[in-house]
ZAFITI-326527 format. One record per residue (C-alpha): x, y, z. Coordinates in nm, 3 decimals, decimal comma, always signed. Example, Ala and Ser with C-alpha at 12.3 -4.5 7.8 and 13.67 -1.06 7.14 Angstrom:
2
NODE / +1,230 / -0,450 / +0,780;
NODE / +1,367 / -0,106 / +0,714;
END
This chain:
446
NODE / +1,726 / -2,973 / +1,572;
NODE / +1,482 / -3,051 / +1,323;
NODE / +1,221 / -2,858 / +1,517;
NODE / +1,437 / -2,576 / +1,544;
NODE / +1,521 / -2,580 / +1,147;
NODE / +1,129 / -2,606 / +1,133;
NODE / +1,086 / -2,286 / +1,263;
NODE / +1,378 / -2,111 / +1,152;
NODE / +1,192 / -2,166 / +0,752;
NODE / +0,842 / -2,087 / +0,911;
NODE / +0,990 / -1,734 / +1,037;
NODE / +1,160 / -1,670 / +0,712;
NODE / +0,885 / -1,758 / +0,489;
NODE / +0,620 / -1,600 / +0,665;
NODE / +0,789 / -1,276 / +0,754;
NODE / +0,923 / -1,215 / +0,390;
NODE / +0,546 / -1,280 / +0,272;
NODE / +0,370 / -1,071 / +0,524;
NODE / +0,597 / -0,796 / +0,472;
NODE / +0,525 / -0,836 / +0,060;
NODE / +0,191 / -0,875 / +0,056;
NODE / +0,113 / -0,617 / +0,264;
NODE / +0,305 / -0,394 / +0,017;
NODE / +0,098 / -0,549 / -0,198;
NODE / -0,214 / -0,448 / -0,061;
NODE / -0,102 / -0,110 / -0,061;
NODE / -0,184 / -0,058 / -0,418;
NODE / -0,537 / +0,024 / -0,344;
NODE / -0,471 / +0,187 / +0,000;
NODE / -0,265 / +0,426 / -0,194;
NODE / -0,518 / +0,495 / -0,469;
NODE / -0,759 / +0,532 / -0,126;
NODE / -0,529 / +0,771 / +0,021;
NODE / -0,490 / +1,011 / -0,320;
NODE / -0,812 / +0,961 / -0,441;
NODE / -0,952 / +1,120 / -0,150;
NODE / -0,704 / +1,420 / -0,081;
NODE / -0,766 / +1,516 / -0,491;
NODE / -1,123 / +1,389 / -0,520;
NODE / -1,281 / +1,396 / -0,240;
NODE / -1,588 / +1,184 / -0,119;
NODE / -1,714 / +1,109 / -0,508;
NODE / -1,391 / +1,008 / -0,637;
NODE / -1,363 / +0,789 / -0,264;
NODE / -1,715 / +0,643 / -0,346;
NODE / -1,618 / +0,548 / -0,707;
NODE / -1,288 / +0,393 / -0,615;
NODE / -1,491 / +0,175 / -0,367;
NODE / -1,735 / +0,037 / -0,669;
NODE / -1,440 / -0,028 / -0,863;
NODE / -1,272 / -0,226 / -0,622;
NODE / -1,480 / -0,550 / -0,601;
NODE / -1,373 / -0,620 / -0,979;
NODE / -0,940 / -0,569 / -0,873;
NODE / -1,027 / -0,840 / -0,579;
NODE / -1,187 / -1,057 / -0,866;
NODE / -0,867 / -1,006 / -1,133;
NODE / -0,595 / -1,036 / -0,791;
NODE / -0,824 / -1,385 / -0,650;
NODE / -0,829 / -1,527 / -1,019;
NODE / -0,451 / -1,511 / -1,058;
NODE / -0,374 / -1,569 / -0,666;
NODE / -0,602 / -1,900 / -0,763;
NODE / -0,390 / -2,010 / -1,024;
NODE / -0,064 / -1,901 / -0,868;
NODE / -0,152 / -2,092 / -0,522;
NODE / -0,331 / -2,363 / -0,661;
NODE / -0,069 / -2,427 / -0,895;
NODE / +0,250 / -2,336 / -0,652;
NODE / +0,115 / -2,632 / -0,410;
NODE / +0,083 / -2,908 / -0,669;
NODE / +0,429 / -2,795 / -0,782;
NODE / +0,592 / -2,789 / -0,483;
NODE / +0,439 / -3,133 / -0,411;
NODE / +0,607 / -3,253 / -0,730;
NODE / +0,912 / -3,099 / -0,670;
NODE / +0,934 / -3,243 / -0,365;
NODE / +0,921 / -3,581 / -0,510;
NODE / +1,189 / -3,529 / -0,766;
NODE / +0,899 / -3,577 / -1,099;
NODE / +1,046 / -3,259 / -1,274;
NODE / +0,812 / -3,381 / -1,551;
NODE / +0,469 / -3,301 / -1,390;
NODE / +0,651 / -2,996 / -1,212;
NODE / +0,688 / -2,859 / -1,520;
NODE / +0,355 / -2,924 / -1,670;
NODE / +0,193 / -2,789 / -1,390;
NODE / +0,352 / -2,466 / -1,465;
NODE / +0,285 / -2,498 / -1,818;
NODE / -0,098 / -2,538 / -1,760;
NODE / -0,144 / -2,253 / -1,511;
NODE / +0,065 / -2,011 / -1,762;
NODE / -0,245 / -2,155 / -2,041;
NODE / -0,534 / -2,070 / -1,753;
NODE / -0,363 / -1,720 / -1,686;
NODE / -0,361 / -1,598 / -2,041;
NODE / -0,733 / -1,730 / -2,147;
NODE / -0,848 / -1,562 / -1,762;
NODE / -0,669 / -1,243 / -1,849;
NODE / -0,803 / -1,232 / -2,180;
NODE / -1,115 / -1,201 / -2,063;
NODE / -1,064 / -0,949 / -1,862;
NODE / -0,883 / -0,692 / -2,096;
NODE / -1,178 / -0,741 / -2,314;
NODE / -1,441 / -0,670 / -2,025;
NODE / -1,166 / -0,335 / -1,980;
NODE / -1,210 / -0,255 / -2,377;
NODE / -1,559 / -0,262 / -2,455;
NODE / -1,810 / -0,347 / -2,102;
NODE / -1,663 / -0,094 / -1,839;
NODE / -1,915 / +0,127 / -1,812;
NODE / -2,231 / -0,110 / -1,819;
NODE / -2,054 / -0,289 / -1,551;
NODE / -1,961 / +0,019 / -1,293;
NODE / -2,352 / +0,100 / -1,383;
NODE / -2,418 / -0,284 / -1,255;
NODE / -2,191 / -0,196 / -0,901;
NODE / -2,409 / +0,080 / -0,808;
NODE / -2,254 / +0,384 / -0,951;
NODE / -2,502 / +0,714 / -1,016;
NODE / -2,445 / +1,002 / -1,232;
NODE / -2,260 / +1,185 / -1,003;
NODE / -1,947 / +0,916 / -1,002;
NODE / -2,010 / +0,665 / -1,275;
NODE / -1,752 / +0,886 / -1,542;
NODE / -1,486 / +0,838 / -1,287;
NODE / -1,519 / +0,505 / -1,171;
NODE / -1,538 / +0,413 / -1,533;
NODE / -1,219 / +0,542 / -1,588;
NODE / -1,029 / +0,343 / -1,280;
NODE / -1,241 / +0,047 / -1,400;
NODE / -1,105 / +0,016 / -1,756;
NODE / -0,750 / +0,056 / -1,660;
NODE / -0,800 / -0,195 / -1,432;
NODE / -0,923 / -0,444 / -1,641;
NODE / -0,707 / -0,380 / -1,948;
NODE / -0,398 / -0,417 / -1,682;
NODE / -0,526 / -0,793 / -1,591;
NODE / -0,280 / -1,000 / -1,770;
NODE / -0,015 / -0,794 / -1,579;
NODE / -0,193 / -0,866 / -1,249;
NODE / -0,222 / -1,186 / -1,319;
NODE / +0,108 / -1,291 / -1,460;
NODE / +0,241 / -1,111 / -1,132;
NODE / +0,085 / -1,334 / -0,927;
NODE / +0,144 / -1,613 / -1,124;
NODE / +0,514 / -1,586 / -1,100;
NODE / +0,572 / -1,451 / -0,744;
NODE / +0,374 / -1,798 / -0,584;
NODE / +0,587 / -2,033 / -0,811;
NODE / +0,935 / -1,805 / -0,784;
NODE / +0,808 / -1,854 / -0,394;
NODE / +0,771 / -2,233 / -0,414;
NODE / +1,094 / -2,271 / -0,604;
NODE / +1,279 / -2,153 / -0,284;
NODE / +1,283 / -1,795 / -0,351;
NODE / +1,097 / -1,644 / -0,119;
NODE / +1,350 / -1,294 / -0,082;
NODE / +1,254 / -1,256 / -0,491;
NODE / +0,895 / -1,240 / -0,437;
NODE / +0,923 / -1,035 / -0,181;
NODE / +1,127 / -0,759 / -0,330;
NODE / +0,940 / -0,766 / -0,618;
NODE / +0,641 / -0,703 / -0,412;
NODE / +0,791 / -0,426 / -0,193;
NODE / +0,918 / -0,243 / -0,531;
NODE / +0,602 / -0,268 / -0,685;
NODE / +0,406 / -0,152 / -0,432;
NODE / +0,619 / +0,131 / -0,335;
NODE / +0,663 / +0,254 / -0,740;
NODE / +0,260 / +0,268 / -0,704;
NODE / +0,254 / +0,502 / -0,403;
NODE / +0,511 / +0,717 / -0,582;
NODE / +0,324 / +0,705 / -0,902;
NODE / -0,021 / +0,771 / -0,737;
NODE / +0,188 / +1,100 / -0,655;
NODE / +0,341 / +1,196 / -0,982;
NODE / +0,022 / +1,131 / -1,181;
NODE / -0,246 / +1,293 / -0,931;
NODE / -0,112 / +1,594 / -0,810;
NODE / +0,198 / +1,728 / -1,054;
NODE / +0,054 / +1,606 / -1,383;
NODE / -0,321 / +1,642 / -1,241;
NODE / -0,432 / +1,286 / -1,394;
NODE / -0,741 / +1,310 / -1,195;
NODE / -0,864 / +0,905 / -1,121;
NODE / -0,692 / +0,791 / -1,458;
NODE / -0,382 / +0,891 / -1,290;
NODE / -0,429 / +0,642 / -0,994;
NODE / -0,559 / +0,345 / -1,234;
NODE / -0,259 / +0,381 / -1,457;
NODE / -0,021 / +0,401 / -1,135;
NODE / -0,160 / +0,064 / -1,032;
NODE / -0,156 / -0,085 / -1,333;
NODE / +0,208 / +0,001 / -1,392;
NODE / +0,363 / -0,164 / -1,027;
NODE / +0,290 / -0,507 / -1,162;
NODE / +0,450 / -0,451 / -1,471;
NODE / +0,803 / -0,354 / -1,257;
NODE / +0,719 / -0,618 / -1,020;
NODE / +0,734 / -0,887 / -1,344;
NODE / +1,076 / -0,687 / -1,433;
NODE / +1,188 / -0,789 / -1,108;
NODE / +1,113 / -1,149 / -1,086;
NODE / +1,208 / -1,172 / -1,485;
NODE / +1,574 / -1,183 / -1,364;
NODE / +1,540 / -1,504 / -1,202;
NODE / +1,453 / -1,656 / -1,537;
NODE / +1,703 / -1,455 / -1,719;
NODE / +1,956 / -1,598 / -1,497;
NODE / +1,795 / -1,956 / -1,561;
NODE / +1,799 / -2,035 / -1,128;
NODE / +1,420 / -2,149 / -1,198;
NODE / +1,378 / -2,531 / -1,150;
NODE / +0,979 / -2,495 / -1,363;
NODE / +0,982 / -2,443 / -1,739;
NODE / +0,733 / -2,402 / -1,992;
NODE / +0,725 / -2,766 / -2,157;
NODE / +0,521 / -2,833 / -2,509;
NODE / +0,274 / -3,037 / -2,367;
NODE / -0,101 / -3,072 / -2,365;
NODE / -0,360 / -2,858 / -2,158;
NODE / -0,482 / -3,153 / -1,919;
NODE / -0,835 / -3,128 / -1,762;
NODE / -0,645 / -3,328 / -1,447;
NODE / -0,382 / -3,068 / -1,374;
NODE / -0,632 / -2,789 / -1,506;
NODE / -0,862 / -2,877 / -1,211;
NODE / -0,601 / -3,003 / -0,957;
NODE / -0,473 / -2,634 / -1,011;
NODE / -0,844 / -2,493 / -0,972;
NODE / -0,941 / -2,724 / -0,630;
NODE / -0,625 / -2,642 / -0,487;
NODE / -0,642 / -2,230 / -0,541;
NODE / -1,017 / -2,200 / -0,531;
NODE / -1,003 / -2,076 / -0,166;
NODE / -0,779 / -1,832 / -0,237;
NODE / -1,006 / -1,731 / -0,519;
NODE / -1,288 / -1,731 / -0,297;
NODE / -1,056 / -1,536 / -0,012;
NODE / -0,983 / -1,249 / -0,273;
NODE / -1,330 / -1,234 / -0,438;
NODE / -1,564 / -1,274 / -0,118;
NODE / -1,422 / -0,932 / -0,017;
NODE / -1,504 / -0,787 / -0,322;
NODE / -1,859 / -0,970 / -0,274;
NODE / -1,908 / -0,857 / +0,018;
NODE / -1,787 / -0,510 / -0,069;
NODE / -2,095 / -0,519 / -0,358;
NODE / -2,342 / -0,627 / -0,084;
NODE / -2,192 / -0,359 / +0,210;
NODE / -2,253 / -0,085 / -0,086;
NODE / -2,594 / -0,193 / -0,173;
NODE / -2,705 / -0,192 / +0,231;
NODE / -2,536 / +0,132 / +0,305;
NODE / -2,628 / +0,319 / +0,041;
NODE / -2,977 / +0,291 / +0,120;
NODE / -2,898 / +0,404 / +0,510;
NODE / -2,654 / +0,673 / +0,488;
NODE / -2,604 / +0,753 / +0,065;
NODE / -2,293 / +0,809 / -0,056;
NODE / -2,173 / +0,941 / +0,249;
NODE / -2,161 / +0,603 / +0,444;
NODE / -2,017 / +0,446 / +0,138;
NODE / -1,728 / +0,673 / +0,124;
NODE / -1,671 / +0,609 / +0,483;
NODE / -1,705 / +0,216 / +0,391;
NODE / -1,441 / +0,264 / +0,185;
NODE / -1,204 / +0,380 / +0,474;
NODE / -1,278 / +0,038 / +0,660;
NODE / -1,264 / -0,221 / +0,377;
NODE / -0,955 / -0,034 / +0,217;
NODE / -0,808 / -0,105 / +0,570;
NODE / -0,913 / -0,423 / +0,594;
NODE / -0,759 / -0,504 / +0,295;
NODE / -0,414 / -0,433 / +0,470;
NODE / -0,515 / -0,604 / +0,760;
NODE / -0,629 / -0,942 / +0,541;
NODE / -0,322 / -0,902 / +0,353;
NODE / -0,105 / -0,984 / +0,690;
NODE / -0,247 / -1,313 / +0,735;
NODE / -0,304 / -1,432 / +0,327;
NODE / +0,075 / -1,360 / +0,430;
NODE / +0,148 / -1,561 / +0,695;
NODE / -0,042 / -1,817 / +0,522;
NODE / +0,128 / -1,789 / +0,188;
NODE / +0,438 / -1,826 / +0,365;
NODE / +0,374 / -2,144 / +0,513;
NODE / +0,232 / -2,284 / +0,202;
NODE / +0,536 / -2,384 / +0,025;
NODE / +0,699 / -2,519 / +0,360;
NODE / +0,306 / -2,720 / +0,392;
NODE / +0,374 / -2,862 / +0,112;
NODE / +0,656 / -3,009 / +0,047;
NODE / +0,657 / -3,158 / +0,416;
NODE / +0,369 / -3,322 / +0,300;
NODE / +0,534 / -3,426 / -0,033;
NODE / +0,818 / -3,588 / +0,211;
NODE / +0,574 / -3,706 / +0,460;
NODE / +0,691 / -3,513 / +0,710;
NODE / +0,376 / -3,490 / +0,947;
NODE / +0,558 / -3,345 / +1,270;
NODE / +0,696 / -2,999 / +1,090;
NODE / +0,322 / -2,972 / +0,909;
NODE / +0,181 / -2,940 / +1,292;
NODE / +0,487 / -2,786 / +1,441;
NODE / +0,437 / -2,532 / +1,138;
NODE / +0,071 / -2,492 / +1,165;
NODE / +0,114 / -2,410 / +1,543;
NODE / +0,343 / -2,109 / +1,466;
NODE / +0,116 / -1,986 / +1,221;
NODE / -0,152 / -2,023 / +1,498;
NODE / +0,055 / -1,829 / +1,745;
NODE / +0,136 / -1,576 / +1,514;
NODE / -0,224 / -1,491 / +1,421;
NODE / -0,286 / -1,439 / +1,801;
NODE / -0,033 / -1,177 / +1,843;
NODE / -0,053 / -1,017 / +1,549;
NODE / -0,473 / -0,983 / +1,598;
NODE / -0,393 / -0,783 / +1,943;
NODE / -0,165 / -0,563 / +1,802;
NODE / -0,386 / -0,453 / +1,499;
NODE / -0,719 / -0,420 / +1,728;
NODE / -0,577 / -0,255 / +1,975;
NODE / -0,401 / +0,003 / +1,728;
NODE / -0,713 / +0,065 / +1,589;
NODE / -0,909 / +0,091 / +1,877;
NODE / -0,688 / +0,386 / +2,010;
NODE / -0,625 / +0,504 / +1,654;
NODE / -0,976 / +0,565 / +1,499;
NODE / -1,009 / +0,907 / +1,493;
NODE / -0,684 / +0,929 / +1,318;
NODE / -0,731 / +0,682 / +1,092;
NODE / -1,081 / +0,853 / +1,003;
NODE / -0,946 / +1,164 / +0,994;
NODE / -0,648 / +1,081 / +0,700;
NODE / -0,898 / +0,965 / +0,451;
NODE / -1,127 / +1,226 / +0,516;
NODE / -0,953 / +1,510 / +0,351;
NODE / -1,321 / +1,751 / +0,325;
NODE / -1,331 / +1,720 / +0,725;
NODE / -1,668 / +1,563 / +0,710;
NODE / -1,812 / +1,493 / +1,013;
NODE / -2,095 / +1,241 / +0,913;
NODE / -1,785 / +1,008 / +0,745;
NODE / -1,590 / +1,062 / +1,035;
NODE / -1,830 / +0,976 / +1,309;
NODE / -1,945 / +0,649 / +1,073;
NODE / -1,595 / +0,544 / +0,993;
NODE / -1,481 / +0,534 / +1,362;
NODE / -1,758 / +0,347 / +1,482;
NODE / -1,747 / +0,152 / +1,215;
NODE / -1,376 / +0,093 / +1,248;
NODE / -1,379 / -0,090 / +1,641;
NODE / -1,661 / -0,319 / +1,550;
NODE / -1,547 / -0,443 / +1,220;
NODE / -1,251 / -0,495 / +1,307;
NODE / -1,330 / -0,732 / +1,627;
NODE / -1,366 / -1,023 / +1,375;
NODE / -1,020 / -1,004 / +1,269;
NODE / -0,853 / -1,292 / +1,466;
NODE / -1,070 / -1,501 / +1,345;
NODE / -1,046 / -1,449 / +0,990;
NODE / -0,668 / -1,477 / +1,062;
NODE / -0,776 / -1,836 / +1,175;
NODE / -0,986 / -1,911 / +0,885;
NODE / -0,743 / -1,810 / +0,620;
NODE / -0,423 / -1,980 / +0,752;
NODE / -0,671 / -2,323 / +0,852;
NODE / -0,828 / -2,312 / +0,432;
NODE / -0,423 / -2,277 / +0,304;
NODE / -0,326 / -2,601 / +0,579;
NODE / -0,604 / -2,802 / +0,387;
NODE / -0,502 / -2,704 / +0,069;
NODE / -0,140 / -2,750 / +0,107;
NODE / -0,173 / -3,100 / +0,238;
NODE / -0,392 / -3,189 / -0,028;
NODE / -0,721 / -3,204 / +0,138;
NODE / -0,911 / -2,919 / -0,040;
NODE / -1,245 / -2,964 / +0,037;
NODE / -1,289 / -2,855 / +0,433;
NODE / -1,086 / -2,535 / +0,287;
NODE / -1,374 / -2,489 / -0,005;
NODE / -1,613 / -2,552 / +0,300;
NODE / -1,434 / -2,253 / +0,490;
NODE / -1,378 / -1,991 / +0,185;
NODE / -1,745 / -2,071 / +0,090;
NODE / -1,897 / -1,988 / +0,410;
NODE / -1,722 / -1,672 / +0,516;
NODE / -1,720 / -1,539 / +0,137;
NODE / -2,054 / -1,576 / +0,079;
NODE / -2,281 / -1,860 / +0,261;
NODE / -2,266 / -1,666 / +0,582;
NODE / -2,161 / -1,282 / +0,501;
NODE / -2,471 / -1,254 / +0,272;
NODE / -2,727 / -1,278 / +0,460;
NODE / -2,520 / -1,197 / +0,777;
NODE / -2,519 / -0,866 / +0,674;
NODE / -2,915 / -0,784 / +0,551;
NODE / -3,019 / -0,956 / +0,869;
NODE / -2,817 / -0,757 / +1,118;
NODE / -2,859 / -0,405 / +0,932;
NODE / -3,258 / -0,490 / +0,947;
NODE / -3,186 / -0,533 / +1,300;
NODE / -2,966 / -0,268 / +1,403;
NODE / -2,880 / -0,059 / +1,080;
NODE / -2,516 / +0,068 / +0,999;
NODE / -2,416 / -0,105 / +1,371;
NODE / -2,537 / -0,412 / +1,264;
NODE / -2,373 / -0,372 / +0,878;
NODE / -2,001 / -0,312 / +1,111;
NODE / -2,132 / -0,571 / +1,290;
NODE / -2,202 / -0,848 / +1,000;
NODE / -1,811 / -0,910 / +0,964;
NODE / -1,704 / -1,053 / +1,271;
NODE / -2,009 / -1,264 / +1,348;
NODE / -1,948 / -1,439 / +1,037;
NODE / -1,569 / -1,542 / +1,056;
NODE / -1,647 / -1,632 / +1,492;
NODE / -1,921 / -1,902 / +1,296;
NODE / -1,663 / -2,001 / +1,055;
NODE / -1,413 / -2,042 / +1,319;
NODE / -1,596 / -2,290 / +1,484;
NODE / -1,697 / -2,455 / +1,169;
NODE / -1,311 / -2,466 / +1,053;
NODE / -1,223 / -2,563 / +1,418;
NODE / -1,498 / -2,901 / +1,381;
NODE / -1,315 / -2,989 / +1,062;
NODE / -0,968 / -2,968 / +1,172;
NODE / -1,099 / -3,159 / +1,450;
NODE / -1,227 / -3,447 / +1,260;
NODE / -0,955 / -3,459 / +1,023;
NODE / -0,727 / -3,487 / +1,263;
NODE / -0,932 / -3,768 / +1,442;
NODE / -0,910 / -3,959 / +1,127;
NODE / -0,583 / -3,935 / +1,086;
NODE / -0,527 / -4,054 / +1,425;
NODE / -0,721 / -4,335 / +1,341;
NODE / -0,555 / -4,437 / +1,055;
NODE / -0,186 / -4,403 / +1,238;
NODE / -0,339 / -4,623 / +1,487;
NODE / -0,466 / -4,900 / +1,250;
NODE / -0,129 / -4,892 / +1,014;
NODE / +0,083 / -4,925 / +1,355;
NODE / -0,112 / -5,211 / +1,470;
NODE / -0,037 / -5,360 / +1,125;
END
């Protein structure tokens, strides 16, 4: 029975979170999408510069959101509404000085900084443009995320994902309106963006309205304890959300040197993509965060495993269905982005497309393994993972195999890196479990 109630939550969590977060992650697919049917190649190439800087803005509020949703859910789940609520309290304070920052960057440092991500003449007006929007829309970002992972952990998880779905979906329609009837050029998809958090925080604001929220904002002090219990526990989701956007700075740099602008626009068909396709499993794993955690709060070690083994399973099947979809589907999927019928994009996008995406499995693996660590309170094997396939590994994956075989070995740089991590995160699972064992063993005998 218990097993059964076990995965009865993991289905509902995880499918209401995969199903929001990829609507989530359709805010820059749709900006792809537009962007390329009204701008082309340059406006393509400047929406991919821009993009490393949303990953950094979405990982910095996912950080506080998930880092601070676990410890919360922990507390809740040992009835001390006190540190519950100054848990919330203290992530609100890190979301408002983070954002800050940010809307400042947007005001007065956009255009040195698109400069800094590569741009030339030729695109650096418009990716200015997205870029500033962007930026000055960070403390809606941010206090989006911050509210859909605690709404989530406070046994809400339809909320969040409505509000996600909504958002998402007023984005696509606004990407519309703005581009093509009122002719907003790239302003017009920044400003769409920018907006779907804003109704996604209109949303979830009737959950407080109606006072069904169990965290409150309490007068208390800012404590460096909580400040960095928050920060260990939602640095790999930091690390998740700005490794792509890494990584999407380094794949630039490489590619522009082999195939110009050209091969970065076509870039920018596969990491868009994979943004979608990383989304799935940050949802699978966000869903069984909340569950992670307060089993672990309870000490409830058999639905932790029993819930970690669906997650497992679920990565599996999912992984086949994507890979083989785009296997079949990469002409197509080329093809949509690629609105000026060039043939150089489309011949590097769908080769590009069936080796990237082999890796994807196993960054399913690595992503749901760093949120089990974290949600059980063991954060450091998942800093070990998010460190090594963000940027330990990636890095220099990708200048070794591009010296070695070029754009093949750029495509290829991606799933080498999360097979390594796989087996890294596979040794530390391993050996925490061992331990674990261990110490069963030892308290039994007592």
């Amino acid at each position: 029975m218990q097993e059964k109630s076990c995965f009865g939550m993991f289905i509902k969590y995880a499918s209401l979170n995969v199903l929001g977060m990829i609507a989530l992650s359709c805010y820059i697919l749709a900006d792809t999408f537009f962007v390329s049917k009204a701008l082309g190649a340059n406006g393509l190439t400047a929406l991919n510069l821009a993009i490393p800087v949303y990953s950094f803005i979405n990982g910095s509020g996912l950080m506080i959101g998930m880092g601070g949703g676990t410890k919360y859910s922990i507390f809740k789940s040992q009835k001390n509404k006190d540190r519950a609520d100054q848990i919330f309290t203290n992530g609100a304070a890190m979301t408002a000085m983070m954002a800050g920052i940010f809307f400042l960057l947007g005001l007065f440092a956009a255009g040195p900084l698109i400069r800094l991500l590569g741009a030339d003449d030729t695109v650096y007006e418009m990716g200015k443009t997205y870029l500033r929007v962007i930026l000055m829309f960070a403390p809606m970002f941010m206090t989006n995320n911050l509210l859909l992972c605690f709404i989530r952990n406070d046994g809400a998880p339809q909320l969040s994902m409505t509000a996600m779905i909504v958002g998402s979906l007023s984005n696509v329609v606004l990407d519309y309106v703005f581009m093509f009837p009122l002719n907003m050029g790239i302003f017009g998809a920044a400003f769409a963006t920018g907006l779907a958090p804003v109704i996604s925080i209109g949303i979830l604001s009737s959950y407080l309205l109606r006072k069904r929220n169990q965290f409150h904002l309490k007068k208390c002090r800012i404590l460096p304890n909580l400040i960095q219990g928050i920060f260990s526990s939602g640095l790999p989701s930091l690390v998740t959300e700005v490794s792509s956007g890494i990584v999407m700075i380094v794949f630039n740099m490489i590619i522009l040197g082999l195939a110009g602008n050209t091969g970065v626009a076509a870039y920018g068909v596969i990491a868009n993509l994979s943004l979608v396709v990383i989304s799935i499993y940050t949802g699978i794993s966000q869903g069984i965060q909340p569950l992670m955690s307060s089993y672990y709060g309870s000490g409830n070690r058999k639905n932790i495993s029993s819930t970690l083994r669906y997650a497992m399973c679920a990565v599996v099947l999912v992984s086949a269905l994507i890979y083989l979809s785009i296997f079949f589907g990469a002409d197509t999927i080329a093809s949509v982005f690629n609105s000026e019928q060039n043939q150089a994009l489309q011949s590097i996008a769908q080769t590009g497309l069936r080796i990237y995406f082999t890796g994807c499995v196993f960054a399913g693996f690595n992503i749901v393994l760093s949120v089990y660590f974290t949600s059980t309170d063991n954060p450091l094997p998942a800093h070990i993972i998010s460190l090594l396939r963000g940027f330990i590994f990636i890095i220099p994956m990708a200048f070794l195999l591009s010296a070695l075989g070029e754009l093949l070995g750029v495509w290829a740089a991606f799933p080498v890196t999360e097979f390594l991590v796989c087996l890294t995160g596979l040794g530390l699972f391993l050996k925490q479990s061992g331990a674990r064992h261990r110490s069963g063993s030892f308290q039994d005998r007592l």
